[in-house]
C-alpha positions, 0 to 999 in steps of 0.5 A: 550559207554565206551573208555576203551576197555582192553584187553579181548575187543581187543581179542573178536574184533580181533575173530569176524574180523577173523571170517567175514573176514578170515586168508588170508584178514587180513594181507591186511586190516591191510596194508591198515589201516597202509597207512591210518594212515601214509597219515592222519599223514603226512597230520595232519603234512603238516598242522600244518607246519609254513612254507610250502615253507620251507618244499618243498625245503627240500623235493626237497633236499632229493629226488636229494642230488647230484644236491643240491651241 
């Protein structure tokens, strides 16, 4: 199977999902598939982190910067 997709081959995809699943549940797969891709890079990230005790104090310190002075 070729890689190559192109443009005509984004555009006959995107028809056939408007087709199958209609103008009202596209915007709704399309948010999903977004969280998805976000989860998969933060995971991707968390992974491939040096120091993981490092980054959890970080996150401690942007979620309550008043109580970090």
């Amino acid at each position: 199977m070729p890689m190559n997709i192109g443009i005509p081959g984004l555009i006959l995809i995107l028809v056939i999902a408007l087709i199958i699943f209609g103008p009202s549940k596209l915007p709704e797969i399309g948010r999903a598939f977004g969280t998805t891709l976000k989860e998969f890079k933060n995971s991707t990230r968390e992974l491939t982190n040096d120091d993981p005790v490092k980054e959890e104090e970080e996150k401690k310190e942007t979620k309550n910067p008043s109580e970090a002075g």
